[in-house]
C-alpha positions as CSV (number, residue, x, y, z in Angstrom):
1,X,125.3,191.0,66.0
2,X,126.3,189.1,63.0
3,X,129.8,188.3,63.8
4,X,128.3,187.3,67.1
5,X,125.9,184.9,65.7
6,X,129.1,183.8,63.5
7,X,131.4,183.1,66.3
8,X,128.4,181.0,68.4
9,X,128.0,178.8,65.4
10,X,131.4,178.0,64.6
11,X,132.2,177.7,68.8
12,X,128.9,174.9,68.5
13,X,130.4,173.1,65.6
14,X,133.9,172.9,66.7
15,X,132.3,171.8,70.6
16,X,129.9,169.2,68.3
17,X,132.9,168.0,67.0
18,X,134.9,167.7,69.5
19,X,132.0,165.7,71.6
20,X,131.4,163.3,68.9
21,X,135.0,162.6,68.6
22,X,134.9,161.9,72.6
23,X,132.0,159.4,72.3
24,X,134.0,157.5,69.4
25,X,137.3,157.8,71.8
26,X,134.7,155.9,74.3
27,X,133.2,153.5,72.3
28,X,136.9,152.7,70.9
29,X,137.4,152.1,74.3
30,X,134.5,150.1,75.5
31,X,135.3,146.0,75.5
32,X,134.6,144.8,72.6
33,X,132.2,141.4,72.4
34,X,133.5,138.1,72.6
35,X,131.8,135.6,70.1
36,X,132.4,131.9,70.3
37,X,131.7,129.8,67.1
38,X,129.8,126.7,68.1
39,X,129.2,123.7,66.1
40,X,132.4,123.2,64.2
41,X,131.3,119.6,64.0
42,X,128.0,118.3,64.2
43,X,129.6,115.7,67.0
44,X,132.6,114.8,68.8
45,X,133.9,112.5,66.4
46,X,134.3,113.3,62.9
47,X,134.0,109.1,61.6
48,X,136.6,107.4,63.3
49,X,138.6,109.5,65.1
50,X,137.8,112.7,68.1
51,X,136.6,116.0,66.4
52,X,137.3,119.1,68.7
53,X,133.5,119.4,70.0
54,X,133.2,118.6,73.7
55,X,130.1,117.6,76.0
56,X,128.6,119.9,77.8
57,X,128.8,119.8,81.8
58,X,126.9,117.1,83.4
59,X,126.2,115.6,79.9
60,X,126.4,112.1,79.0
61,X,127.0,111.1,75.5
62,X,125.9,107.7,75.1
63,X,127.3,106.0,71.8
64,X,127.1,102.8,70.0
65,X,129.6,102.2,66.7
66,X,129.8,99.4,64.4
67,X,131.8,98.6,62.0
68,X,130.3,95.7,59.4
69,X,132.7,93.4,57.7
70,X,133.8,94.1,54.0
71,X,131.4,94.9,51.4
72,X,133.0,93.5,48.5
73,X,132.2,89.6,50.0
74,X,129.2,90.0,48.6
75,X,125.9,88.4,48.6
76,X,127.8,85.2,50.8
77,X,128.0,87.4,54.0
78,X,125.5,89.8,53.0
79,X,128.1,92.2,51.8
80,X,129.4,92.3,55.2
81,X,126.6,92.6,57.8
82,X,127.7,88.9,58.6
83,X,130.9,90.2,60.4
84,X,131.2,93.3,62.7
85,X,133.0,95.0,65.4
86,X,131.3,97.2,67.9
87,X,132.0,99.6,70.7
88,X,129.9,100.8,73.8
89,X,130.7,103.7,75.3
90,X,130.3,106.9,76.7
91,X,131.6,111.0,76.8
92,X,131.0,112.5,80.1
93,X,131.0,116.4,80.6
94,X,133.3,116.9,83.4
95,X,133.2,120.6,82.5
96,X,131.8,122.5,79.0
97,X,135.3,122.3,78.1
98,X,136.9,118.8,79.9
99,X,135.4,115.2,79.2
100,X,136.3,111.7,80.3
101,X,135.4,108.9,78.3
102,X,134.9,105.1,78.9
103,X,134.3,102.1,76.4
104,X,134.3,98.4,75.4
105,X,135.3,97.3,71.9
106,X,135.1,94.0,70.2
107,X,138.2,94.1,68.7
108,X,141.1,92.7,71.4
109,X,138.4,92.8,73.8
110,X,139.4,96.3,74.1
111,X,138.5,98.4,77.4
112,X,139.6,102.1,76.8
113,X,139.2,105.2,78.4
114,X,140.3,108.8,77.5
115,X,140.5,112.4,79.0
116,X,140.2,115.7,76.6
117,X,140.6,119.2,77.2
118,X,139.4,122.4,75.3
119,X,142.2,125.3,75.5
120,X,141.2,127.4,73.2
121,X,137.8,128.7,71.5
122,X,137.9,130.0,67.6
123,X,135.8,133.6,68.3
124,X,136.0,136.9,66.9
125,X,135.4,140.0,68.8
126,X,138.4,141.6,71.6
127,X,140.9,138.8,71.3
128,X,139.7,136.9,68.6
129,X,141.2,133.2,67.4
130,X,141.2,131.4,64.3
131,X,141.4,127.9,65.6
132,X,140.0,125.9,68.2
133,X,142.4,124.0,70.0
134,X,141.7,120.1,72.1
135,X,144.1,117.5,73.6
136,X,143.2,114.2,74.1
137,X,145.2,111.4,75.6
138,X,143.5,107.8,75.5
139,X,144.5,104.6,76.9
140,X,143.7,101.0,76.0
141,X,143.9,97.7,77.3
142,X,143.8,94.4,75.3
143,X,142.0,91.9,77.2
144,X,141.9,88.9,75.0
145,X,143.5,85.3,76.1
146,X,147.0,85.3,76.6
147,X,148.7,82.7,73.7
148,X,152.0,83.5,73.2
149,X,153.7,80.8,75.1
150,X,157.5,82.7,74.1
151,X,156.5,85.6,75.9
152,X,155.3,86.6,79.7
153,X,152.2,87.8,80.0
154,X,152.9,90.7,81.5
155,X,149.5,93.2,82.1
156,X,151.9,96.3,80.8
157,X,152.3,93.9,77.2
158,X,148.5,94.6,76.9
159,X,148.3,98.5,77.5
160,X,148.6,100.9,74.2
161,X,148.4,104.7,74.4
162,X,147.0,107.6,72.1
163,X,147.6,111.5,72.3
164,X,146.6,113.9,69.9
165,X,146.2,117.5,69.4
166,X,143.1,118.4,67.6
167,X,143.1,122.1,65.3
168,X,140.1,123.3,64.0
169,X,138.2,126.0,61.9
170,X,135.1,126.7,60.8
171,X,135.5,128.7,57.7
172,X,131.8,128.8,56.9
173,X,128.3,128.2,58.6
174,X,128.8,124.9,56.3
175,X,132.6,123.8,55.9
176,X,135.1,123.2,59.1
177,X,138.5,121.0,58.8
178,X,140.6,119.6,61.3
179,X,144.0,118.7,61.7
180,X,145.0,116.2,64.1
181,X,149.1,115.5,65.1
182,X,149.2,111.8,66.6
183,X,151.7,110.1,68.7
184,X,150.4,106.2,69.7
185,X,152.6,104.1,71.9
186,X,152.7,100.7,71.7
187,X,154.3,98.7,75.1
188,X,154.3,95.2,72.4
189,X,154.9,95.0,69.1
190,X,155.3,91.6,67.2
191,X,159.0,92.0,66.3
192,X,162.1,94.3,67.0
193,X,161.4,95.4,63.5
194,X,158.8,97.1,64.4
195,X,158.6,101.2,66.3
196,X,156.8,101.3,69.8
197,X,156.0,105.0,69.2
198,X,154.1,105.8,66.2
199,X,153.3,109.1,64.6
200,X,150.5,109.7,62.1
201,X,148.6,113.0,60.9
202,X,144.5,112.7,60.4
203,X,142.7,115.1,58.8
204,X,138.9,116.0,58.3
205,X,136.6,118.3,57.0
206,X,132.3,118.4,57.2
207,X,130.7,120.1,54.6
208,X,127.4,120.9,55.4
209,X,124.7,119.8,52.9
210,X,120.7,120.7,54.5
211,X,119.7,121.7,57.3
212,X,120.5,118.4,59.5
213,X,122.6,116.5,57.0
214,X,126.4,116.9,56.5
215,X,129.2,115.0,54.5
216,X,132.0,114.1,56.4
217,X,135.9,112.7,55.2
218,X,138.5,111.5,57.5
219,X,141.9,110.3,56.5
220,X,145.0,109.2,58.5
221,X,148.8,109.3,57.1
222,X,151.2,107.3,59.3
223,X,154.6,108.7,58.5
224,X,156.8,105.9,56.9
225,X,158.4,102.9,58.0
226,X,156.9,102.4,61.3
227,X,154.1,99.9,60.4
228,X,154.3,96.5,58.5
229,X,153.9,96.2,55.1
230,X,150.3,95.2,55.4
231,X,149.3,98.0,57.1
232,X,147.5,101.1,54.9
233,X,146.2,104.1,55.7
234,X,142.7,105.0,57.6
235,X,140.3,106.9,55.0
236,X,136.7,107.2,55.7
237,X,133.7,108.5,54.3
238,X,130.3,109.3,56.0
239,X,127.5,111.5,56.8
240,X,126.0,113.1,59.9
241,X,122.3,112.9,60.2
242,X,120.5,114.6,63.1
243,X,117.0,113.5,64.0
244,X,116.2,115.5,67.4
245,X,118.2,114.2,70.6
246,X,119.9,111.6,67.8
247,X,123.0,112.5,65.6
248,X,123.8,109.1,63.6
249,X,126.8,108.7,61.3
250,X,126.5,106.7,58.3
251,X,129.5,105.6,56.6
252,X,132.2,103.4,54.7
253,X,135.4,103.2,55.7
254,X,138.7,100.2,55.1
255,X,139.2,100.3,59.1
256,X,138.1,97.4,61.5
257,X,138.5,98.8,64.7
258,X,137.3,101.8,66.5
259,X,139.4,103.0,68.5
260,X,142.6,105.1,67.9
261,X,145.2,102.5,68.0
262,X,143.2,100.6,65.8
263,X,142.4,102.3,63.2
264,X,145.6,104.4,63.4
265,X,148.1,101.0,63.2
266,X,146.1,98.3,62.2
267,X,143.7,99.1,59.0
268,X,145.0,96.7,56.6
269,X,142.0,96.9,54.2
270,X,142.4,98.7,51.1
271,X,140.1,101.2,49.1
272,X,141.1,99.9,45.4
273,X,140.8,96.1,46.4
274,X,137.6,96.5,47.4
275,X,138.0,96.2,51.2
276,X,135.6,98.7,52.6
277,X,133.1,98.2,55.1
278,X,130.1,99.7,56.1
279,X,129.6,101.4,59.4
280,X,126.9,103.8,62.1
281,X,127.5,105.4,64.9
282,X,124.8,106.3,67.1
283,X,124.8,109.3,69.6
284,X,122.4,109.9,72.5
285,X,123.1,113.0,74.9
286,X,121.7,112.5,78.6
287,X,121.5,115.3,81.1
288,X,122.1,114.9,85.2
């Protein structure tokens, strides 16, 4: 009776076992959860430049930037708010993951337009990926007066073109960087001295500081020998405020212009003389 009662409890623990190991082999088994990580950036540009956030489908991203002239004028031009370059424009949500864009700068009399997809989603779970990945191409046209007499005005002189590929992790609920390879075409430049084609590396990182505030820097290196002398290096320096519907960026930064080929070949301010200026954009999502 004893050795039977023996031999039921060992048959019951190896069967125990042997089920528990099964449920495990199922669970193993089961497909794992796919988590996205949202909110890399707390907009779609990080100062200047594109960050890799996207609108939403059927979104419209309404957004006003200025750029105010330089700061170190002084008290003459009220340290700049005398002078200042603007763009109107907008994001549209084509998809969660493919926008259009359209926009009118001050600078050149600039009309511009872009088109940027979202290939790939940083997640963890089955499949994870580090990095979220966004192409953008964007394409502008100069539309100020013709007054070159020694050239033809010819309406491809006046087009320039941007594409990037935009990397990005979030490493923590309050730090995410970015790297961005660049390739801008020119179709004119001044002088045969000068490249058509243009490459440049921006990089940029949000820290985040409370709740609905963040600290953002953004800096472009244009590999060497492919701009004139005069021309220096984007760096910029802001912060992202949220205020309900709002997001407004507040920052300084030694580029005019706001748009890519812009700021990418034509900064010629400089940090160490002085030559910043102030700057906001302003963010307003509509749904249809």
């Amino acid at each position: 009776m004893v050795l039977r009662l023996k031999l039921i409890v060992v048959l019951a623990t190896i069967y125990g076992t042997a089920f528990s190991q099964d449920l495990n082999l199922i669970d193993d088994n089961e497909p794992q959860e796919k988590i996205y990580t949202i909110a890399t950036f707390k907009t779609n540009r990080i100062v200047n430049g594109h960050s890799i956030e996207t609108v939403a489908k059927n979104e419209f991203d309404f957004k006003i930037s200025h750029r105010f002239g330089i700061v170190g004028n002084g008290f003459y031009d009220l340290f700049g708010l005398d002078q200042a370059s603007m763009r109107m424009g907008g994001d549209f949500g084509i998809t969660d993951n493919l926008n259009i864009g359209l926009g009118r700068s001050t600078v050149e009399k600039t009309y511009d337009g872009f088109i940027k997809y979202k290939f790939l989603k940083q997640s963890k779970g089955q499949k994870p990926s580090p990095i979220t990945g966004v192409i953008m191409s964007h394409m502008g046209i100069n539309s100020l007066k013709w007054t070159n007499p020694e050239k033809e005005n010819l309406f491809t002189s006046r087009l320039h073109y941007t594409h990037q590929l935009l990397l990005a992790r979030k490493f923590s609920k309050n730090f995410s960087a970015q790297i961005t390879p660049t390739l801008t075409h020119l179709n004119l430049v001044e002088n045969s001295s000068l490249t058509n084609d243009i490459i440049s590396i921006g990089v940029g990182a949000r820290q985040k500081l409370v709740s609905r505030v963040s600290i953002n820097l953004e800096y472009y290196y244009v590999l060497p020998d492919q701009l004139d002398e005069n021309s220096v290096n984007a760096l910029s320096l802001g912060f992202d405020i949220e205020t309900g519907g709002h997001v407004f960026q507040l920052f300084f930064t030694n580029a005019y212009s706001p748009f890519e080929k812009g700021f990418i070949t034509d900064t010629k301010g400089r940090w160490v003389d002085g030559d910043v200026r102030f700057g906001f954009n302003i963010a307003r999502i509509f749904d249809f």
